[in-house]
C-alpha angles and dihedrals in degrees: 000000000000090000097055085053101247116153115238079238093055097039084051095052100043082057099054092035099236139086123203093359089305127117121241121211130216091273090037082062097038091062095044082055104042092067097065100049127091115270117267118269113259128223093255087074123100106256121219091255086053095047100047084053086062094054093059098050076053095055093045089042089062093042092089097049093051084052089049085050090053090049097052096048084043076053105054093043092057091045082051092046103050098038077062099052096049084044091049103047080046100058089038092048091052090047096056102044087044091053084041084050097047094050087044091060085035097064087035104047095036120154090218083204081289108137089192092057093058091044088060090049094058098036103103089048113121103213138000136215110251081197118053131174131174127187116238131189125214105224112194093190110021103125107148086062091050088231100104123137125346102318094059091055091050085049098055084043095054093045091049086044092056089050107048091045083054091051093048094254104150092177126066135160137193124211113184114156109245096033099233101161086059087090096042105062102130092048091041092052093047091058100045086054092053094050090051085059093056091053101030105027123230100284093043093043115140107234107246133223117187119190155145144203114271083020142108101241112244111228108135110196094248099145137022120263082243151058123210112224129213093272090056096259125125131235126211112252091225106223133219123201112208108199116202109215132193141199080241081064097068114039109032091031081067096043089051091054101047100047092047089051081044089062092027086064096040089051094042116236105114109047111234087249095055091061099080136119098292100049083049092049087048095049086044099051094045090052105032112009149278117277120284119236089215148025126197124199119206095196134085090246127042098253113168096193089199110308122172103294095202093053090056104059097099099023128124109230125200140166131150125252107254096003110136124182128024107304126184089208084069096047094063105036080057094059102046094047077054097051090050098040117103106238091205090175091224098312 
């Protein structure tokens, strides 16, 4: 009891109850004790009725702010809200007239299987590209766009193949993912070389070579590589490759040659210094194929999905905000906006 002040003597003797060999009675203890305790509280201090009063002034006080806090959250939600909405009719709106835009020039602009018309379309192009490669996507239920399954693909693949024969474009090649119509080459190429003779007719048919990497090339000899004319002279069939690409083709493409330089250079038969850009561009080029001028995306965003990284350093890449399905309107607007673009080669 040393911290309420109370002396060892006085504590003893409040415990035994005696103090100098006399014993204390209970009001005796009581003011030994009261010394020692805090004064009485006057009447001037708040009592507990009062201050649970003010409590609660000080819990209606803070009711309004807790209101003014709801409204401005209330506030804020509405401002969100409606920020959303005028964002939302925008985008749509320009979604709707774009897609609008592209079937108008659809209907306008249409080939009608005509290669002179598409000729005609591509005329006033400047340049274009000798290497071309769209990527293309295998829907298995995508019927409203007519390009479900395989048959689908081989569709889009025909109608590409058509126009790129019509525009002089003797390379194409096709990306899709997961590379299906890999196991379909005869059938593919069957189908591409009917198509032609929609477009072309029997006797002005391209000659056709179908192939893919890792694979024997599929270009069986059908039809001559020319044409006689009416004064006895021959024309040159012009003739179109389609190359039929892969994600496996990448990747992988990329792992397999390294590794084989890797052993090649243990063993020592290519020199460390041998192994740069250029012997990696020529290997490349040999097993998968050369790079493409330029890549067309089908698709309203400019997804890669996982095309060979080394064939796009230098490609000119194009595709059209909303547009969904393979459009020839595309197709050519790709090439013109190519044959305008400044190929600058990193300077």
């Amino acid at each position: 009891m040393a911290s309420t002040g109370i002396s060892p003597k006085e504590e003893l003797a409040f415990r035994r109850g005696a103090l100098d060999g006399k014993q204390m009675g209970p009001k005796e203890r009581e003011e030994m004790i009261k010394a020692h305790l805090p004064p009485e509280p006057t009447s001037s201090s708040p009592s507990p009725s009062r201050s649970g009063s003010k409590q609660r002034k000080r819990r209606r006080s803070s009711q309004p702010k807790l209101k003014h806090g709801r409204v401005r959250a209330f506030l804020h939600f509405l401002i969100y809200q409606t920020i959303s909405l005028i964002f939302s009719v925008f985008f749509r709106f320009r979604r709707a007239w774009r897609l609008s835009w592209y079937k108008m020039r659809a209907i306008m602009g249409h080939h009608h299987h005509t290669p002179e018309w598409i000729v005609s379309d591509v005329r006033n192009v400047e340049r274009l590209p000798n290497h071309l490669s769209v990527i293309l996507d295998y829907n298995e239920d995508d019927e409203d766009q007519g390009t479900a399954g395989v048959e689908g693909l081989l569709n889009d693949v025909c109608e590409i193949a058509a126009w790129s024969a019509a525009a002089g474009i003797s390379f194409l090649s096709i990306y899709e993912r997961k590379g299906v119509l890999k196991n379909y080459l005869p059938q593919t190429h069957a189908a591409i070389w009917k198509s032609l003779e929609t477009y072309f007719g029997s006797r002005r048919r391209p000659t056709l070579t179908v192939k893919a990497p890792h694979m024997t090339s599929y270009s069986p000899p059908a039809t001559p590589n020319s044409e006689p004319t009416e004064n006895g002279a021959s024309t040159a069939r012009p003739h179109i490759t389609v190359l039929l690409l892969s994600e496996h083709d990448g990747r992988d493409t990329l792992i397999d040659l390294t590794v084989t330089l890797a052993q090649m250079a243990q063993k020592g038969d290519v020199g460390i210094n041998q192994i740069d850009s250029n012997l990696i561009d020529a290997e490349l080029s040999d097993h998968v194929s050369t790079e493409p001028d330029l890549l067309i995306l089908f698709s309203p965003t400019v997804v890669l999905k996982g095309y060979p990284p080394w064939q796009l350093r230098l490609t000119e890449i194009f595709h059209l905000p909303d547009n969904k399905g393979v459009n020839y309107q595309v197709f050519l607007q790709a090439l013109q906006k190519y044959g305008k673009a400044e190929m600058r080669m990193g300077r």
